[in-house]
Structures are given as structure tokens and as C-alpha cells.
C-alpha positions in Angstrom: 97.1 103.4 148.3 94.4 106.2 147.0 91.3 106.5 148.8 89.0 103.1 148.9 87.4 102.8 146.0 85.3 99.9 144.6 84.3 98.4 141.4 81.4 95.9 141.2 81.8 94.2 137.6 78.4 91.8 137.0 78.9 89.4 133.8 75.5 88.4 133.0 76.7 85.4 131.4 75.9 85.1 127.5 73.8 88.1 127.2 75.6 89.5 123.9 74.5 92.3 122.1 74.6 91.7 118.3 77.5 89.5 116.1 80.9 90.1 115.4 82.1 91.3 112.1 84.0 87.7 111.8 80.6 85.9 113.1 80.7 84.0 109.9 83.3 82.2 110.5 81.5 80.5 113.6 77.8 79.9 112.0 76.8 83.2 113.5 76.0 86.1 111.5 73.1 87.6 112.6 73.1 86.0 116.6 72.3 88.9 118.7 71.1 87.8 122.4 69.2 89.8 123.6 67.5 91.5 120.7 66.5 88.5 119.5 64.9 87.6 123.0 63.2 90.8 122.5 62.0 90.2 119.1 60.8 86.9 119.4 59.2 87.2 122.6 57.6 90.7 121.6 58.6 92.7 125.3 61.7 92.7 127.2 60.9 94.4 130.3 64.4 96.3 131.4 63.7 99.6 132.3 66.5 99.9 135.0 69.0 98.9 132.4 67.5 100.7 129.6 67.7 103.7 131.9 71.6 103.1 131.8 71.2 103.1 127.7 71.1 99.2 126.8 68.8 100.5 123.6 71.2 103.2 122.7 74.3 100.6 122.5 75.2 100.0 118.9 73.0 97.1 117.3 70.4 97.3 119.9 68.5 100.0 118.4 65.2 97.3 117.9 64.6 97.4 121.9 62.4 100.1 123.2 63.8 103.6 123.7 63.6 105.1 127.3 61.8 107.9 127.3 63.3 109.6 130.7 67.1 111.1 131.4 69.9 108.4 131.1 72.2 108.4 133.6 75.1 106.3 133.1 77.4 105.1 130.5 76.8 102.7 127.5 78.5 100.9 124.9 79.8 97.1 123.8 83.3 95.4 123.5 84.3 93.3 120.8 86.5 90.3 121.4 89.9 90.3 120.3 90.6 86.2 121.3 88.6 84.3 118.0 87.0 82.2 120.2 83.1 82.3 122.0 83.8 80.6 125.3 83.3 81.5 128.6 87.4 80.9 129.6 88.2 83.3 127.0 86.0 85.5 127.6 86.6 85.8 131.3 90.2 85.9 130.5 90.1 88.9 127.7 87.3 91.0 130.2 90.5 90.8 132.7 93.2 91.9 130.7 94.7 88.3 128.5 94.1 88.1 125.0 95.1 85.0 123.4 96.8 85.0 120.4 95.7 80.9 119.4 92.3 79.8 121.0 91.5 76.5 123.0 91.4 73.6 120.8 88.4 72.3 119.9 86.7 68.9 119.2 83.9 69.0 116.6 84.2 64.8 115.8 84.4 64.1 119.6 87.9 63.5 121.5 90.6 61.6 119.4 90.8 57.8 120.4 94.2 58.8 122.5 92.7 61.3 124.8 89.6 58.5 125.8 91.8 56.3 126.2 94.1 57.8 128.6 91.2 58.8 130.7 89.9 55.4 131.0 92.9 54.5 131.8 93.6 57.3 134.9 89.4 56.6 136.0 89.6 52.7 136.0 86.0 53.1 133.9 85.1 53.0 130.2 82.8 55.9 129.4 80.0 56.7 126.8 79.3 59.3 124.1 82.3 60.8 123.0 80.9 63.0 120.9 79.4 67.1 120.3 76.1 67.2 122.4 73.6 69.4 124.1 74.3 68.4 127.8 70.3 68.3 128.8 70.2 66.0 125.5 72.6 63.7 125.7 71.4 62.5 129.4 68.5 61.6 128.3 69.7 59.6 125.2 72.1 58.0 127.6 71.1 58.1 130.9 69.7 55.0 131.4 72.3 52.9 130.0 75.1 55.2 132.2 72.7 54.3 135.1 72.9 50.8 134.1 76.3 50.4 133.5 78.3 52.9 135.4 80.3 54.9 132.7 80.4 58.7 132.7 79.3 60.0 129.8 81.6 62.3 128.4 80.8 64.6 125.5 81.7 68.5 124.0 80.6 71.2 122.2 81.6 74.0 119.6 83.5 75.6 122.5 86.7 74.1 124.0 85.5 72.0 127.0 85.4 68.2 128.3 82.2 67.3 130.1 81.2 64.7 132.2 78.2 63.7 133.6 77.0 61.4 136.2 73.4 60.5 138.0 74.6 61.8 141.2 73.6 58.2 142.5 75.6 56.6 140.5 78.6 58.5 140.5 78.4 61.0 143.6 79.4 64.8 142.7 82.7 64.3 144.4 83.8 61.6 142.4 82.9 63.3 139.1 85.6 66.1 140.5 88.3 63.9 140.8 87.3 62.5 137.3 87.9 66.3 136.5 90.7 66.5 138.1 92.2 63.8 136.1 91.2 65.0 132.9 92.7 68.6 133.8 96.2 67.1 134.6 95.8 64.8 130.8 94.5 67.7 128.5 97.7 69.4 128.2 99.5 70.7 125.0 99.1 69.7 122.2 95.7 68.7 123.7 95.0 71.7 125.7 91.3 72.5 126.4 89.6 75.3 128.0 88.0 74.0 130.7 86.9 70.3 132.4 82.9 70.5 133.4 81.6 68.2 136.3 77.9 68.1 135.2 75.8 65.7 137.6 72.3 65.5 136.8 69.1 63.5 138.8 65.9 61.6 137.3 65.0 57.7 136.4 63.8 56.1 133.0 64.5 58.5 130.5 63.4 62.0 132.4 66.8 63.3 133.5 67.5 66.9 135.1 71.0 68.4 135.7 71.6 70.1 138.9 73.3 72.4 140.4 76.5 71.0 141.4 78.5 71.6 138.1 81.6 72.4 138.6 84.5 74.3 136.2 88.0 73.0 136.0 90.0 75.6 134.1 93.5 76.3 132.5 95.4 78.3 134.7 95.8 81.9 133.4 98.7 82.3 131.4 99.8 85.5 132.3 98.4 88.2 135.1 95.1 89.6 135.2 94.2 92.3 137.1 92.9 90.2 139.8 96.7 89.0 139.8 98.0 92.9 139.9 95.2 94.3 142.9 96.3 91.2 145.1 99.5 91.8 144.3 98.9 95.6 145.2 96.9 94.8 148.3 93.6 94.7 147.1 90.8 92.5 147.8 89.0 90.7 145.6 85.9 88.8 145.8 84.8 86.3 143.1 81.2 85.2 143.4 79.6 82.3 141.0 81.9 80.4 138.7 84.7 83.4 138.4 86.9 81.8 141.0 86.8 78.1 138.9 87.4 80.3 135.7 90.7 82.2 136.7 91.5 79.2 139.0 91.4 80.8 142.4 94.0 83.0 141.4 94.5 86.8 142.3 91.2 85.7 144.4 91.3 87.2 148.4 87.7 85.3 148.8 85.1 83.2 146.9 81.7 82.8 147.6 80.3 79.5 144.6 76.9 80.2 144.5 75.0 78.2 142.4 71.9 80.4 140.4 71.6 83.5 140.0 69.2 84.1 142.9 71.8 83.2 145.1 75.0 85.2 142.7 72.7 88.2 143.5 71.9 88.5 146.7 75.3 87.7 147.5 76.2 90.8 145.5 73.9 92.9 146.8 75.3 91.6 150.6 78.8 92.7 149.5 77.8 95.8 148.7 75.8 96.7 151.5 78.5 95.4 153.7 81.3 97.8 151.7 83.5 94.6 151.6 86.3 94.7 149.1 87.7 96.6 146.2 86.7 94.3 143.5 83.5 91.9 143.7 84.0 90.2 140.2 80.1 88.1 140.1 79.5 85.6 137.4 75.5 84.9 136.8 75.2 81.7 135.0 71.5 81.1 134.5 70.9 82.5 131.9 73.5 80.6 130.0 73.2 77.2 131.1 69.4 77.3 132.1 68.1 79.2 129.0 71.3 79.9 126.7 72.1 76.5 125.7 68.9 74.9 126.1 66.9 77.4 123.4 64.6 78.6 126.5 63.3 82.6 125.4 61.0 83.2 127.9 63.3 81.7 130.5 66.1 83.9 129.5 63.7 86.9 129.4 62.8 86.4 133.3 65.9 86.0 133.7 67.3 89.3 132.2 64.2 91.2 133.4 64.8 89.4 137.4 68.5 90.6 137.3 66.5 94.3 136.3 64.5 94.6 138.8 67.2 93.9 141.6 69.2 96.8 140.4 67.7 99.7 142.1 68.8 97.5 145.4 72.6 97.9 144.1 71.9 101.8 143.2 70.5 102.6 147.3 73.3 100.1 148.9 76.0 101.7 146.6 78.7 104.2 148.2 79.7 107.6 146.0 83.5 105.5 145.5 81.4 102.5 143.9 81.6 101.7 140.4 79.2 99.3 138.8 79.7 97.8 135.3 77.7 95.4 134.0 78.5 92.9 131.0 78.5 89.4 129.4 80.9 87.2 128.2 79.8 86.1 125.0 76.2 85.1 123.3 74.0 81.9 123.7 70.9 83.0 121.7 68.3 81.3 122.2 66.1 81.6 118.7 69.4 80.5 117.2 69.8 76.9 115.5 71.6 75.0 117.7 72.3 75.1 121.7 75.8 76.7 121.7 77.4 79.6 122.5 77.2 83.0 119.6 80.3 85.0 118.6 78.9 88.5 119.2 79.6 92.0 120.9 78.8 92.2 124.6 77.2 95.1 126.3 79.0 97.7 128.7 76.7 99.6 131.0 78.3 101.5 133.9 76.6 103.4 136.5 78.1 105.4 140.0 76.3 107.9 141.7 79.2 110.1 140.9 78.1 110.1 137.5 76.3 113.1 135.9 73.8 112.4 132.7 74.9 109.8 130.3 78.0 109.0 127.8 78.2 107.1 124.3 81.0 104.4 125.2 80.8 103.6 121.6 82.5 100.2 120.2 85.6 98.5 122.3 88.2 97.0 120.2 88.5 94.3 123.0 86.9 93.3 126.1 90.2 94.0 128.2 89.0 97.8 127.9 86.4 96.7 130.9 89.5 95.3 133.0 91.7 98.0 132.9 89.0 100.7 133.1 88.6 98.7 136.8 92.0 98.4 137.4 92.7 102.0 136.9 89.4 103.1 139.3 90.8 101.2 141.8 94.7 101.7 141.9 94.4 104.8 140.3 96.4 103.1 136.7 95.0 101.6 133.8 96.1 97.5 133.3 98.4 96.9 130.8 96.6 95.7 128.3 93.3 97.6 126.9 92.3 101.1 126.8 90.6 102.3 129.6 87.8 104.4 129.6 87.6 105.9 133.1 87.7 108.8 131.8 85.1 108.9 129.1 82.5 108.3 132.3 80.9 111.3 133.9 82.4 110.4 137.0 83.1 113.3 139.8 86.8 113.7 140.2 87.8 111.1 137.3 88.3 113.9 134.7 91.6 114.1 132.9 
């Protein structure tokens, strides 16, 4: 095994960085996270990251230049998979690209698939149909409160929610409602991923908390948390990353719920030198801003996640790789509440760097995986192009 080395790979969850050519095709031509953040709000205070060359990424020209030395290096990935999900997203970032999407349910779930859950859950259940999640409690809320019926609904993306008043239907109950769905939405009704989604409130004024919970497909195929297990590697998943690749190729998870929590667990893993991959999902800024059309929330967000980064720098060792990405976009001055098909960003940092380097465009985000895979084991992943080498990094030159 070559000398410890450690990657830290953050996926600040929907923050993409300008469309995809094919963007059309999805209703989002012209989407681009954070810029429009920046634009709408009029500041996006990031120097930490723009210091790592966020504004010198392809498409984010309109944010503000940094004005000192760049260290690090910069660039975005475009996603192979035609899909905008988080599943997919995950999946591709570690080294699967699908050649057919999740299927997906733009006039609600056909009459077979309700049916056979009502069956399995001994309840009818309400909705049925494409929804924002904060929207559709409150449209239905008081009548599931009253009656006792989950109300299930979806979105552009491939998923099957359900929601419950968490005194109605307690969190763990709406998990083994998941857990029946999961085993029914098989081919040739295979879906992404089953979301618990309990929520809180009375009379109209509903809130969803924090006990969501993700139920997805199995990987179909090894990721490179499936090929550093297997090499005797340790991986930690923090946030949703162990629900998304199904505890798989996973030596320890650690669910936080926000990102307050996803970050300071981070930051403790890095201090502590503990593992060879910590693999953190932050979710806020998705599912707390994203989807719910929430600038100024996403902003905070984005410039909170900034300001904790010179804690990473000091607690990092000289064999500690950081990358930081997304998954997709969620912008939030875009009509509608779901996800956007654009590029994410790549910003990678080491204290073994020297100056800055133009990453340029990705053809796919499974370039990210196996640029990990090879830091640690010393060999790219199978699938992607690595770009170890590109980085400025002391002893990583071809």
C-alpha cells in the first residue's frame, strides 16, 4: 500500500456552475447556480473559494475576480448520465455512468404502483402527483392529519416521497413505508430513490424536519468506494452519501443532518487524520434553499461553507487532498422548485500544491472519482480521466 494518503471530496449539494449544452431538453437553458445567486442578490461573499479560482471556472466569469495569487486548481465537469438527480450524480462523481436514466413520473405514479403500495402499507394515501415537498404539506396536511394517509408525491427527478406529521405517522414508520416502496419500484418501475420526508406544524403552517431519510438503488456496478474497501481503504461517508450508494464500499457513516453539523464533522475527521476517503454530502443548500426558491438562504449558505474553509486548510496534512463539488443545480431564481441540468464546479486545493491550474471542462463527472482513486492507491478508476496530474501537486508529476 503507498504511503497514507487522503482525499477529502465535499459535494456542496446543487451548487452548479452554468447549463449543459443539452439543458434544453430539461427546461434549463440558461440555469446556472450560483451565478445567478450572485446576480440576483448583487454580492456573493466567497473569497476562500474564489481564492481557489471559482470565478476563473468556465461560465463563472460574472462573479468577482480575486485580486491576490490563486493557489489551487479549478475547473467544472459535465455529466455524462442525461439525468439532474442527486442518485445519478453521486453515482457518475464515483465512477458509474448510466447509459438509461431513472424513470420518471411527470403525471404522478401509474394507478398499479399506488395500488400495490396501499396494498403492502394497509393505508390509502393522498396526492399522487409532481409537487414542491414544502407545498404540498401545506395543501394537504390537514386533511393527512385528519385522516392518516401519507401523502406521497414526485418531482422532475426520479424519486417517490412520502410525508408524514411526525405525530401522526412517527419517522420510523415512514421508513418502513420506504422500505416497502424500495422492494415494489423495481424494473420496469425502477426509481432512483424512496424519500421519508416527515414534517411538524398544525392548521395549515407545516414545517419539514430533519429526519428525511434516502432509500436508494443499489449501485449497479463498483464505485470507487467499492474498489478502496476492497483494497483496504477506509472510507467515511458523512451526510446522505451512505443512503445514496447504499452503505456500500462504506468502512463508517456518520448521518448528520444540516450542514452545520456535515461540517464540523468534516473538519473533526480531518483534524483527527482518520481515513483515506471522507466522501461529505451538504444538503442545505439543496433542500433548504435549492428547491424552495430561497437566494439569500442559499447565499449564507455558500458563503458559511467559505468561511469554514481556512479551518480545513490549518487541520490539513501535506498527503491531504481536498476537492470540492456539487452534484447538479437547484437554482433558485429559476421558475420552478426542481433540480437544473448544469456543469458542476471542481476546485482542489493541498498544501502540496504550488500556484494555480486551469482544469478546464470534464467530459464527465467520474474524472473527480478516479482522480481520488488514483491519489490514494496510486491508480486512476476505471472509468474517467483522471487529472492528478494536471494539479501542481509535489511528487504527483508524470
Amino acid at each position: 500500500m503507498p504511503e497514507h494518503k487522503r482525499a477529502i471530496l465535499v459535494v456542496l449539494d446543487s451548487a452548479g456552475i452554468g447549463s449543459l449544452p443539452d439543458a434544453a431538453a430539461f427546461g434549463d437553458d440558461g440555469a446556472n447556480t450560483i451565478c445567478n445567486i450572485y446576480e440576483h442578490r448583487g454580492h456573493l461573499e466567497l473569497p476562500h473559494m474564489y481564492s481557489m479560482g471559482l470565478s476563473r471556472i468556465q461560465g463563472a466569469e460574472r462573479l468577482p475576480a480575486y485580486a491576490g495569487p490563486l493557489q489551487g486548481g479549478y475547473g467544472r465537469a459535465a455529466e455524462k448520465t442525461f439525468a439532474k438527480d442527486t442518485t445519478c450524480g453521486h453515482w457518475e462523481m464515483a465512477g458509474i455512468i448510466m447509459d438509461e436514466p431513472f424513470k420518471t413520473y411527470p403525471k404522478g405514479f401509474s394507478s398499479h404502483i399506488i395500488e400495490d403500495f396501499e396494498k403492502r402499507i394497509g393505508r390509502q394515501v393522498l396526492g399522487n402527483r409532481v409537487a414542491s415537498g414544502t407545498v404540498i404539506i401545506q395543501e394537504l396536511g390537514d386533511e393527512h392529519v385528519k385522516t392518516g394517509k401519507p401523502i406521497v408525491y414526485t418531482s422532475a427527478d426520479s424519486v417517490f416521497q412520502i410525508a408524514a406529521h411526525e405525530e401522526i405517522i412517527p419517522p420510523a414508520e415512514v421508513y418502513k413505508m420506504c422500505e416497502e416502496a424500495r422492494a415494489m419500484l423495481v424494473p420496469p418501475d425502477l426509481v432512483g430513490r424512496v424519500i421519508a420526508r416527515p414534517f411538524v406544524g398544525s392548521n395549515g403552517h407545516y414545517t419539514r424536519t430533519e429526519n428525511r431519510r434516502d432509500f436508494a438503488v443499489p449501485p449497479i456496478e463498483d464505485t470507487i468506494l467499492d474498489g478502496l474497501v476492497a483494497k483496504g481503504y477506509t472510507t467515511i461517508a458523512v451526510g446522505k452519501i451512505e443512503d445514496i450508494f447504499c452503505h456500500r464500499g462504506i468502512s463508517e457513516a456518520n448521518h448528520t443532518k444540516n450542514n452545520h453539523d456535515g461540517i464540523e464533522a468534516t473538519l473533526r475527521y480531518i483534524q483527527e487524520g482518520a481515513g483515506n476517503l471522507i466522501f461529505t454530502n451538504l444538503v442545505d443548500t439543496d433542500m433548504l434553499y435549492g428547491h424552495r426558491n430561497d437566494v439569500e438562504g442559499y447565499a449564507k449558505a455558500l458563503e458559511y461553507f467559505d468561511g469554514q474553509l481556512p479551518a480545513f486548510w490549518e487541520a490539513m496534512g501535506p498527503n491531504d487532498l481536498l476537492i470540492i463539488t456539487a452534484d447538479h443545480g437547484c437554482d433558485p431564481t429559476w421558475p420552478g422548485t426542481d433540480h437544473t441540468r448544469e456543469y458542476i464546479p471542481i476546485l482542489a486545493y493541498s498544501k502540496g500544491m504550488t500556484g494555480a491550474v486551469n482544469l478546464g471542462t470534464r467530459k464527465t463527472f467520474a474524472d473527480i472519482g478516479s482522480t481520488v482513486f488514483e491519489y490514494i492507491t496510486g491508480t486512476p478508476w476505471k472509468t474517467g480521466a483522471s487529472f492528478l496530474h494536471d494539479l501542481n501537486l509535489a511528487g504527483e508529476k508524470d
